[in-house]
Rosetta silent file (secondary structure, phi, psi, omega in degrees, C-alpha in Angstrom):
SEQUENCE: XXXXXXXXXXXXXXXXXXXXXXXXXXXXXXXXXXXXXXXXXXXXXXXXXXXXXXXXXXXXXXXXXXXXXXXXXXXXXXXXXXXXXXXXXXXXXXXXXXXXXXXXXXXXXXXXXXXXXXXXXXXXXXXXXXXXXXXX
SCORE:     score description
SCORE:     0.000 S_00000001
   1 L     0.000  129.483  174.134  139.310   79.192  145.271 S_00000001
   2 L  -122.563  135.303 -164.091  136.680   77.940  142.802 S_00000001
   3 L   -89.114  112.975 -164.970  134.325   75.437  143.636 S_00000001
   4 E  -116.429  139.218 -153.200  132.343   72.526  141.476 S_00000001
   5 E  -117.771  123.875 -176.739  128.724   72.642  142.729 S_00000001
   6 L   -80.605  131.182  170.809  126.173   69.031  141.608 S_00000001
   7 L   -82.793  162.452  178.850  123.268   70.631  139.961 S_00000001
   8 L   -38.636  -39.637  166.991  120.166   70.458  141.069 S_00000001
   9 H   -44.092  -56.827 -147.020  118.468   67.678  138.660 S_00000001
  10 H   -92.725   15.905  173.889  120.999   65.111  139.718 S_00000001
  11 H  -105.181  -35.616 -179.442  120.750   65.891  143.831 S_00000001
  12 H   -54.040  -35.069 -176.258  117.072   65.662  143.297 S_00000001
  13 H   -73.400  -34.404 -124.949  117.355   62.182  141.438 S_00000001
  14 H  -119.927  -24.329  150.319  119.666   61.055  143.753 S_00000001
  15 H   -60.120  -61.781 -168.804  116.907   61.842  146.976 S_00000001
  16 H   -65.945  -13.795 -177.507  114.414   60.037  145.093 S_00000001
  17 H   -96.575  -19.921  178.127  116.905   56.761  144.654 S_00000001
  18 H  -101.420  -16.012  163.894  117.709   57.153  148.322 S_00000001
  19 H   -60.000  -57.233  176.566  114.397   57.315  149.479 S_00000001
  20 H   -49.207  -42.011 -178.360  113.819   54.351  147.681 S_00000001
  21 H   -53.535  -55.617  172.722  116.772   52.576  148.722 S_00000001
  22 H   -20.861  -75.814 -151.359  114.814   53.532  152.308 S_00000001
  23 H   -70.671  -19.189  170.216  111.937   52.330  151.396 S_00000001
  24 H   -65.010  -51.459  162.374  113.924   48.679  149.622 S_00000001
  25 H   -38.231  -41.268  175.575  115.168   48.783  153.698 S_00000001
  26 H   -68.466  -58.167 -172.717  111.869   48.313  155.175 S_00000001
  27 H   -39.016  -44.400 -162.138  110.794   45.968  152.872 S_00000001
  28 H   -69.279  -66.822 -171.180  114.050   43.947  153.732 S_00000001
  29 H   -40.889  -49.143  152.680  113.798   44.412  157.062 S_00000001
  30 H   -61.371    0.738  170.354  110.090   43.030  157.138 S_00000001
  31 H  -117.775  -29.466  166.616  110.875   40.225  155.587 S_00000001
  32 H   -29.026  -65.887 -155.445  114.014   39.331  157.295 S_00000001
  33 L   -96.412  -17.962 -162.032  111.940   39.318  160.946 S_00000001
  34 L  -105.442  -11.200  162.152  108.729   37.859  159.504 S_00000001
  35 L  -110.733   47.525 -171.045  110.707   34.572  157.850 S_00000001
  36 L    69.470    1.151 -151.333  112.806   34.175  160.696 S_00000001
  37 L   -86.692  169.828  164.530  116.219   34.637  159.430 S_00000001
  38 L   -27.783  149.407  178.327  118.986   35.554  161.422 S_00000001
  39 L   -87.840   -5.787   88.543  119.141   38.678  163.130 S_00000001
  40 H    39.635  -73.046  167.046  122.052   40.170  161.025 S_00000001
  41 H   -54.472   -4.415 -172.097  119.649   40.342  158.271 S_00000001
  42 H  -126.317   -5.181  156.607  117.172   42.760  159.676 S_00000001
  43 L   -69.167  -40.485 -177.663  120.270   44.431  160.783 S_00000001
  44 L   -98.922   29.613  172.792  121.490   45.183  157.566 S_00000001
  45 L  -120.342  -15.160 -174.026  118.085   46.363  156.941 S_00000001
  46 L  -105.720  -37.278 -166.236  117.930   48.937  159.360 S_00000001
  47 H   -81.276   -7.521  175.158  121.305   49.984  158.603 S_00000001
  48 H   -90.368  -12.802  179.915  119.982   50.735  154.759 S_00000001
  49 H   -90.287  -22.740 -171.313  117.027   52.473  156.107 S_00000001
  50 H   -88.987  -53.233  144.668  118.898   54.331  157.928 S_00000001
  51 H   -17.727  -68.476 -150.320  121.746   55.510  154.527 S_00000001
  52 H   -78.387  -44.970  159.162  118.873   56.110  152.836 S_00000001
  53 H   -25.242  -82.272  178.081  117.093   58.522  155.189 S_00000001
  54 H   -28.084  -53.444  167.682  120.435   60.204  155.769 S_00000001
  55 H  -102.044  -22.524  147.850  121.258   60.875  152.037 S_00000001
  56 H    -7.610  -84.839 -153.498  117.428   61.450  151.173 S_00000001
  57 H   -80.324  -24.857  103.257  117.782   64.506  153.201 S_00000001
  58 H    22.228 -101.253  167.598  121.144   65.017  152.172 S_00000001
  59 H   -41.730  -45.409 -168.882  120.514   65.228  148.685 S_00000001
  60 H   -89.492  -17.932  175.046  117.036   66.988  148.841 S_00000001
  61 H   -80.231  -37.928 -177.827  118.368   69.900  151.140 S_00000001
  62 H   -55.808  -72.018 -176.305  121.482   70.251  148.003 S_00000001
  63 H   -31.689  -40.765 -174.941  118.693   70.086  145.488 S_00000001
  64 H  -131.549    8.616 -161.163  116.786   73.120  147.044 S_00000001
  65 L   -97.576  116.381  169.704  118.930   74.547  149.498 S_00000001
  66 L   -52.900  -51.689  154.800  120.226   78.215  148.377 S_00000001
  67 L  -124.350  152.927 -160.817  123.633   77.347  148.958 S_00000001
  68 L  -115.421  158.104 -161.577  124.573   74.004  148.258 S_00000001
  69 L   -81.425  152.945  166.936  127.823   71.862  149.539 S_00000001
  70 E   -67.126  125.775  135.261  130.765   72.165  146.991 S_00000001
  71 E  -103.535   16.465  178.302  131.804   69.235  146.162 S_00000001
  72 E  -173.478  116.156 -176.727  135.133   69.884  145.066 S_00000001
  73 L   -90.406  151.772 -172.382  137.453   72.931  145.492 S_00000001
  74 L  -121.325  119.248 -167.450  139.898   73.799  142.518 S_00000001
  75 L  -124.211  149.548  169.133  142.674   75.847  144.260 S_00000001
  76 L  -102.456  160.268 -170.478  146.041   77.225  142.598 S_00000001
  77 L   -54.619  -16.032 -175.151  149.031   76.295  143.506 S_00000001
  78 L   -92.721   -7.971  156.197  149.617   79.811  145.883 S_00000001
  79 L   -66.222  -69.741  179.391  146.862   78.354  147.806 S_00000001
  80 L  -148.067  139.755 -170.585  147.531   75.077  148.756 S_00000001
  81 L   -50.956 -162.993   88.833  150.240   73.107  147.714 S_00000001
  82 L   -46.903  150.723 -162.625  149.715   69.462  146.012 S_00000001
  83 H  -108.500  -17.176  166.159  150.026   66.762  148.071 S_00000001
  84 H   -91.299  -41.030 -179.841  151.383   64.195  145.609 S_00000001
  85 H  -105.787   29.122  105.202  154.063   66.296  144.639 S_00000001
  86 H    10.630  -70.787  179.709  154.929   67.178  148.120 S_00000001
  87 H   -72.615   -9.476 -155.035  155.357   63.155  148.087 S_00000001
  88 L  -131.312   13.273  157.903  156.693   62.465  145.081 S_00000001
  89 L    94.068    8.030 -152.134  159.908   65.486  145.894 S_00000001
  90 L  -104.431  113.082 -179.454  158.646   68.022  143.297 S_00000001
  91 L   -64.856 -174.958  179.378  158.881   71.711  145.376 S_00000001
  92 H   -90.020  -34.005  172.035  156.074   73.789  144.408 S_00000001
  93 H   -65.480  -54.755  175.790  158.611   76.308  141.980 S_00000001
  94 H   -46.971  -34.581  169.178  159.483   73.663  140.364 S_00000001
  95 H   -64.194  -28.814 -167.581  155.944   72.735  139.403 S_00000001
  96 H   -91.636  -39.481  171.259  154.881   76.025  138.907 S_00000001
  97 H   -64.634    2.571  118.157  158.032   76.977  136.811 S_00000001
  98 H   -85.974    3.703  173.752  156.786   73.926  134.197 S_00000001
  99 H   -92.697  -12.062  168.378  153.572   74.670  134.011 S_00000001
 100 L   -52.242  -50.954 -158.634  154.774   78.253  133.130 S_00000001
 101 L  -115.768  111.498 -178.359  157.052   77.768  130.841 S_00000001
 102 L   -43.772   -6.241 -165.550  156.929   76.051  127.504 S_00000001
 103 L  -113.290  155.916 -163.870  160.319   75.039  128.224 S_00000001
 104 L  -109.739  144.709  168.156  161.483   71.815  129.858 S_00000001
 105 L   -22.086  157.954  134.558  164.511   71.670  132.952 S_00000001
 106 L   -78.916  -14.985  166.772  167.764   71.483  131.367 S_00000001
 107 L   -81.248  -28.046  123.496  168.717   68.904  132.657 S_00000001
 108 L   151.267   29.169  161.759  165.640   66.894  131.178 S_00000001
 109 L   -46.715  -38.716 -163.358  164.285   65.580  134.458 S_00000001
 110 L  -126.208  171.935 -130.287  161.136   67.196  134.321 S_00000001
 111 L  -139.878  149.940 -160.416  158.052   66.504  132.404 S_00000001
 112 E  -108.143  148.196 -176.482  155.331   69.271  131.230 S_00000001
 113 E  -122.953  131.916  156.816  151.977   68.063  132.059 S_00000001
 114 L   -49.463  126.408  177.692  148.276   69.528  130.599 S_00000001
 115 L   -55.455  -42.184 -141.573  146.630   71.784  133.403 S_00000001
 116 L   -73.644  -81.732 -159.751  143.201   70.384  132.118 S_00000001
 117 L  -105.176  -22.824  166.249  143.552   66.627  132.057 S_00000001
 118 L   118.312  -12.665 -161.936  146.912   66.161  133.385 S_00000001
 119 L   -80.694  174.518 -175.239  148.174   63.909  130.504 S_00000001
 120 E   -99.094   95.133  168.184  152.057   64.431  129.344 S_00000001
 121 E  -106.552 -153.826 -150.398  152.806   66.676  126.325 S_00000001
 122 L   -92.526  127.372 -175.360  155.615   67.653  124.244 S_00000001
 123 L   -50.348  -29.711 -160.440  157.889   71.095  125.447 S_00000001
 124 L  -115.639   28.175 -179.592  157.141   72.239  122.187 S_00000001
 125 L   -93.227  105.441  151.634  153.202   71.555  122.030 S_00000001
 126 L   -77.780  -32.699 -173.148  150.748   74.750  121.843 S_00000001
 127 E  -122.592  126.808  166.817  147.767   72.403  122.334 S_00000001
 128 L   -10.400  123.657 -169.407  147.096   69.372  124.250 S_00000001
 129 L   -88.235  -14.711 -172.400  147.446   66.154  122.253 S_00000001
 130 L   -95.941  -71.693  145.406  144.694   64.737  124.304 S_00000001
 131 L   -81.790  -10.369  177.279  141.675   67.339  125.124 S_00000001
 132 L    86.825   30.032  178.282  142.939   69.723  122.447 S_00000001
 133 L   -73.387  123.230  175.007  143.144   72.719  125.184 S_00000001
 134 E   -59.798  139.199  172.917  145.508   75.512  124.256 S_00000001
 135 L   -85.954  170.900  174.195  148.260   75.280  126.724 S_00000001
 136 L   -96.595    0.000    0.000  149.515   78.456  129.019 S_00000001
């Protein structure tokens, strides 16, 4: 299983916008109670102070943290199945026997897809029409 990891730059940015967002929470919150408004409003001020703390620390532990959370695992099919075509009746040999094979069912049911982006080529397509990726 291979893993896509948010680099560091953009966990760091994304602590400093939730701090702020924190610190946009206080503000709110102090203004909320000091013109009187409903309490609802100084509710939903606490609950943004409270987000932004949370993904602050979040974010700034990713940012500097030796290992950092994956945010997305990229698994082959002998791992774990797909779950749409599970749903949508496709076995897993069948999937794996068009993504194999340059050649489409005989009966012409089934449809060859790019690994990459996923778009619909041709049986008789070496390269993607779409990202330009050599197919397998």
């Amino acid at each position: 299983m291979k893993s896509i990891k948010p680099g560091r730059g953009p966990s760091m940015m994304n602590a400093i916008g939730s701090a702020a967002a924190a610190i946009f929470g206080v503000i709110w919150t102090l203004s909320a109670i000091s013109m009187g408004a409903p309490i609802f409003f100084a509710l939903f001020g606490v609950v943004f102070v409270l987000m932004g703390i949370g993904q602050a620390i979040y974010n700034y532990k990713n940012a500097t943290g030796e290992n950092r959370f994956s945010e997305y695992d990229i698994t082959s099919s002998s791992e774990e199945s797909d779950p749409l075509n599970d749903y949508f009746g496709r076995s897993r040999q069948d999937s794996s026997h068009i993504s194999q094979s340059n050649e489409t069912p005989a009966d012409g049911e089934g449809k060859r897809f790019c690994p990459y982006c996923g778009s619909e080529v041709e049986p008789q397509y070496l390269y993607c029409s779409k990202c330009g990726k050599k197919l397998p």
